[in-house]
N, C-alpha and C positions, 0 to 999 in steps of 0.2 A: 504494500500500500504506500502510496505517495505522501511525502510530506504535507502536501495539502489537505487529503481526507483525513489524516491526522488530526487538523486544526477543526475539524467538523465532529469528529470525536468528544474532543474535549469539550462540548457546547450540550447542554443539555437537552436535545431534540429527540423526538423520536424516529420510528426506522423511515418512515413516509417523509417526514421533514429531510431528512438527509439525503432521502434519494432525491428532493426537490431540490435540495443547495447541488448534489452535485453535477445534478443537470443542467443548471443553470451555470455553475463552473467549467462543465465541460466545454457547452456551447458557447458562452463569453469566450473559451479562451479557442477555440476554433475559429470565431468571428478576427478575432486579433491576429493568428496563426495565417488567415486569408488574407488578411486586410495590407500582408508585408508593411507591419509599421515594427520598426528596431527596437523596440521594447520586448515583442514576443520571440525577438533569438538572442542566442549568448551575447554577453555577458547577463543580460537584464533578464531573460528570463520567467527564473527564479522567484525575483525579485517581484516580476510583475504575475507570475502566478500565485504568489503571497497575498498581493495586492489585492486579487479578483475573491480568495478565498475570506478573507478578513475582511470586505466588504459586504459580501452573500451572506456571511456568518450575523453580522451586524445589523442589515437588514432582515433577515430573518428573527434575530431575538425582538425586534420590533416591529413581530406580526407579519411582514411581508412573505408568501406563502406565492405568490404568480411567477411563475419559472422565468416568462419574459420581463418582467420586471426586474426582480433578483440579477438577470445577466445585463439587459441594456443599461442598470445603472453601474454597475460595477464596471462595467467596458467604458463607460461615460469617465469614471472617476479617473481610471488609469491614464485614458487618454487625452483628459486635464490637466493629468500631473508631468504628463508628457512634455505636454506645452509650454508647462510652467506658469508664473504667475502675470497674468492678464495688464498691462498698464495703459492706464486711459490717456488721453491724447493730450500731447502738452497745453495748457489755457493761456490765454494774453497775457494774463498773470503771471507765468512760468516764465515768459519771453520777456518780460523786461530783465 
């Protein structure tokens, strides 16, 4: 078993819920694996299947139970944090 379903272990779910995070896990990270974004190969990973699984996990202790939900926000998060942090456009203010 993967480090991932590991992290779905130690969450208090039962077997129905788990099969729902890890469907949602799989499929996020198929969506990602398709999409050729450098996040989903080496070095990152890892890194970003941690990401998708700690997301799903999080959302599910807060009810969230829709497999496509669970994965388009997780896939949403990773490839936010891809982007990094958003900066709005300099104001007239900034130009002086």
């Amino acid at each position: 078993m993967t480090t991932v379903y590991r992290v779905f272990e130690r969450k208090p779910f039962d077997p129905a819920i788990r099969d729902i995070m890890g469907l949602a896990f799989d499929t996020a990270w198929q969506k990602l694996l398709v999409s050729g974004t450098p996040i989903a190969s080496s070095p990152y990973a890892n890194a970003t299947r941690e990401a998708l699984a700690i997301r799903i996990v999080d959302l599910a202790k807060s009810g969230e139970r829709d497999v496509n939900r669970l994965r388009d926000d997780a896939v949403a998060l990773v490839l936010d944090a891809q982007r990094g942090p958003r900066t709005a456009a300099p104001t007239a203010h900034a130009a002086r």
